[in-house]
C-alpha positions in Angstrom: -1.8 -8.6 14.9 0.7 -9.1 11.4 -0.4 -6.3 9.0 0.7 -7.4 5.3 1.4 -4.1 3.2 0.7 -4.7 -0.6 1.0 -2.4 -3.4 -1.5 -2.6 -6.4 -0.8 -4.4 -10.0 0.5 -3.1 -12.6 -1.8 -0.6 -14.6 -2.1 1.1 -18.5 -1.2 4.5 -16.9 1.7 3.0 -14.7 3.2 1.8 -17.6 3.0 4.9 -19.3 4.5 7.0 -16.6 1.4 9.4 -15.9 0.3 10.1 -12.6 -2.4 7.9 -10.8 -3.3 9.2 -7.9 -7.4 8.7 -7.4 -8.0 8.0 -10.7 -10.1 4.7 -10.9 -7.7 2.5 -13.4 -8.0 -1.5 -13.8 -4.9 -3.8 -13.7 -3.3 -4.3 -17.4 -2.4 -7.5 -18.5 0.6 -7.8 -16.3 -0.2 -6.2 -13.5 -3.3 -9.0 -13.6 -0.1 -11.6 -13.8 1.8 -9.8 -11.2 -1.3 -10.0 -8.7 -1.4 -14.0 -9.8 2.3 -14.7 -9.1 1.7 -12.8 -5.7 -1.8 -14.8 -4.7 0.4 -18.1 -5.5 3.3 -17.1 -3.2 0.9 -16.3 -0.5 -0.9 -19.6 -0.9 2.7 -21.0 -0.5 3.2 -19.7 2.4 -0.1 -21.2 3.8 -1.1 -17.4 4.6 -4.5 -17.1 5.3 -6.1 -13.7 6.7 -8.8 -12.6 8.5 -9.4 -9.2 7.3 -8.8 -7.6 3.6 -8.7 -4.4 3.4 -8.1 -2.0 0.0 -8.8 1.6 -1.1 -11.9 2.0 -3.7 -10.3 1.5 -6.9 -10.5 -1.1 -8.9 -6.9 -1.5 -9.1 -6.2 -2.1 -5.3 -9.8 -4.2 -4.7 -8.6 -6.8 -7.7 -5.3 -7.1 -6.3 -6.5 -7.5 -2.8 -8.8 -10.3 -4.6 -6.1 -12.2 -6.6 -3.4 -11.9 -3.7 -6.4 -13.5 -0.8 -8.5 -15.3 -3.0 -12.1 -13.4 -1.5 -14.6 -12.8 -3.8 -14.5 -8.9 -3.8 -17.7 -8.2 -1.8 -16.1 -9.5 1.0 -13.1 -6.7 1.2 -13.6 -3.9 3.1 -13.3 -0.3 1.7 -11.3 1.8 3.6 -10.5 5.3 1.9 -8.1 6.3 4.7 -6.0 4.2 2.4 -6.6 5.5 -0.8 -3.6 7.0 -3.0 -2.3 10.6 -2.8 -4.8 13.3 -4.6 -3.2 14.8 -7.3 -6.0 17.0 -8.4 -5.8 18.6 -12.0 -2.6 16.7 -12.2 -4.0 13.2 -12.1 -3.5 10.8 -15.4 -0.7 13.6 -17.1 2.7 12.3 -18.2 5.4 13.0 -16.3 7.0 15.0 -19.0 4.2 16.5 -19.8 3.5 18.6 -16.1 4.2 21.8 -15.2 7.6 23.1 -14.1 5.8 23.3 -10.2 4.7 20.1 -10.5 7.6 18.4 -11.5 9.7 20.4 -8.6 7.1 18.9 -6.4 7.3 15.3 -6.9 11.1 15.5 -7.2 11.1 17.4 -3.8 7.9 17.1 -2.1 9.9 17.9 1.1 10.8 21.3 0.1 9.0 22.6 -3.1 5.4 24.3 -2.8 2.8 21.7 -2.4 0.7 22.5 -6.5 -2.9 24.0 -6.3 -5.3 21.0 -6.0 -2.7 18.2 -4.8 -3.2 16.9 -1.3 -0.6 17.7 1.4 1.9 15.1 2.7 0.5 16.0 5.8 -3.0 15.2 5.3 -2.0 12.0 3.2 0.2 10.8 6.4 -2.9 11.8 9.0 -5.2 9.9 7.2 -3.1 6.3 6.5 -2.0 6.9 10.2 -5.4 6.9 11.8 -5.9 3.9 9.8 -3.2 2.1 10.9 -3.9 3.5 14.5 -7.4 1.9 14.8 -6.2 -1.1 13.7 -3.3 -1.2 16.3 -6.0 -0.5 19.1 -8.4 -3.2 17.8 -5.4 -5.2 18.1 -4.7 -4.1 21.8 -8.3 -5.0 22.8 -7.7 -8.6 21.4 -4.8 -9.2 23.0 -6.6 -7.9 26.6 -9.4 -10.6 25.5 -6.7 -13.7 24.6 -8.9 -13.7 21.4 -6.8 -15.5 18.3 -4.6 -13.3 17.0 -5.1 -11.5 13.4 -3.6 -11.5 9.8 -4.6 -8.4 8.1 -4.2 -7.5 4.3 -4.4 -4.1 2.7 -3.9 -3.6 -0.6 -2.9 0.4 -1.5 -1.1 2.7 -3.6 2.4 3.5 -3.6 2.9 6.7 -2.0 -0.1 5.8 0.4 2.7 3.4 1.9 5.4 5.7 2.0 3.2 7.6 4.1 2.7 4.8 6.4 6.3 3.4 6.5 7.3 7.3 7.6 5.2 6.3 10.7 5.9 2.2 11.2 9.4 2.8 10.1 10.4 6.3 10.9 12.3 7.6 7.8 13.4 10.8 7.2 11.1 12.5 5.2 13.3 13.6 2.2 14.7 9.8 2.5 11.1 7.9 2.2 10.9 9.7 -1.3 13.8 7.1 -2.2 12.1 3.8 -0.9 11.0 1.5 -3.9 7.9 0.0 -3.7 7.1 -1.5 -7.2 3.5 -2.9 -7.8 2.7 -6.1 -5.9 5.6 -5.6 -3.2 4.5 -6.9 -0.1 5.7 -6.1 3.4 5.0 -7.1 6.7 4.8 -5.3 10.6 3.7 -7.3 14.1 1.9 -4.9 16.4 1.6 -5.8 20.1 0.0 -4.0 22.9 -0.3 -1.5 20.5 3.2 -1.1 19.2 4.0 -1.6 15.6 7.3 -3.3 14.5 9.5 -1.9 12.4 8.5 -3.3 8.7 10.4 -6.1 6.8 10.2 -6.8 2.9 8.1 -10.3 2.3 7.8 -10.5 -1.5 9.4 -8.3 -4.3 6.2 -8.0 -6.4 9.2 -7.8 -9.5 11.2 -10.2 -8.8 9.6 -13.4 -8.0 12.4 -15.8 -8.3 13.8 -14.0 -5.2 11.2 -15.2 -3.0 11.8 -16.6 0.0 10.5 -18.9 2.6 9.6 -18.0 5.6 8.2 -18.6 8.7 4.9 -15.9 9.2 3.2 -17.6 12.7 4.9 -14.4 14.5 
């Protein structure tokens, strides 16, 4: 199996720095152009996948439908890969949040986790069981010599933090410090049930960096 990591577009509440953590927010105007460039570097490529996956919210299911070109119905819905719950918190400016708060998302690692948010730990059981099903699907395949699979899932920022703390195994104060800007994509290969480390496919900000390369592997 090659699992394709993707951020979500650009959004009115990204740009203006408040938190977005379950609210349900549309792509803007660029993130809508962001998602485009991405689906036309995947088309490219000659990518074509088997499986789309995204959380709920609108932000992640358009993406997931720009970047594949499926018609949204056919996307599955998987929550387990829904963005961190930031309870009371959700759609307040930075600058605007309590003291706590602040501490918290500077240093998650270390500061009290703020009444209502979800706990790193929780986040990273839930995208882990995800990515843990799809690794023993992907096991059973292989025992079958059925065609192998290219998967999509389009999520949320710290969702994939979460998940790169398990594919990757950063330190947990370091993957605070991993940029993942909207419509980054990254890629793992899992066999037998063994994920890859990850590698960088397309800088969702920087398209004129992109690179071709060879994704039959």
């Amino acid at each position: 199996m090659i699992l394709y990591l993707m951020r979500h577009g650009e959004t009115l509440l990204n740009r203006e720095g408040r938190l977005q953590g379950q609210i349900d927010t549309e792509l803007d105007a660029e993130g809508i152009a962001e998602a485009e460039r991405a689906g036309a570097f995947v088309k490219a490529q000659g990518l074509v996948f088997d499986r789309v996956y995204s959380s709920h919210l609108s932000r992640a299911v358009d993406t997931a439908a720009f970047v594949s070109g499926w018609e949204r119905d056919r996307i599955r819905i998987d929550d387990r890969i829904l963005e961190m719950d930031y309870g009371p918190s959700d759609g307040v400016r930075f600058q605007d949040l309590s003291a706590p708060v602040r501490s918290f998302l500077l240093d998650p690692v270390h500061a009290p986790l703020p009444e209502g948010f979800e706990s790193l730990s929780h986040l990273e059981e839930r995208t882990g069981r995800f990515l843990w099903d799809l690794a023993e699907e992907a096991a059973e395949r292989e025992r079958q010599g059925t065609k192998e699979e290219r998967i999509l899932a389009v999520t949320h920022g710290v969702a994939i933090r979460a998940m790169l703390r398990r594919l990757d195994g950063i330190d947990e104060e370091k993957i605070w410090k991993v940029r993942i800007d909207n419509c980054d994509l990254r890629r793992t290969v899992c066999r037998d049930g063994v994920y890859a480390r990850t590698e960088p496919v397309y800088r969702g900000t920087e398209p004129q960096t992109m690179e071709r390369k060879d994704h039959s592997v």
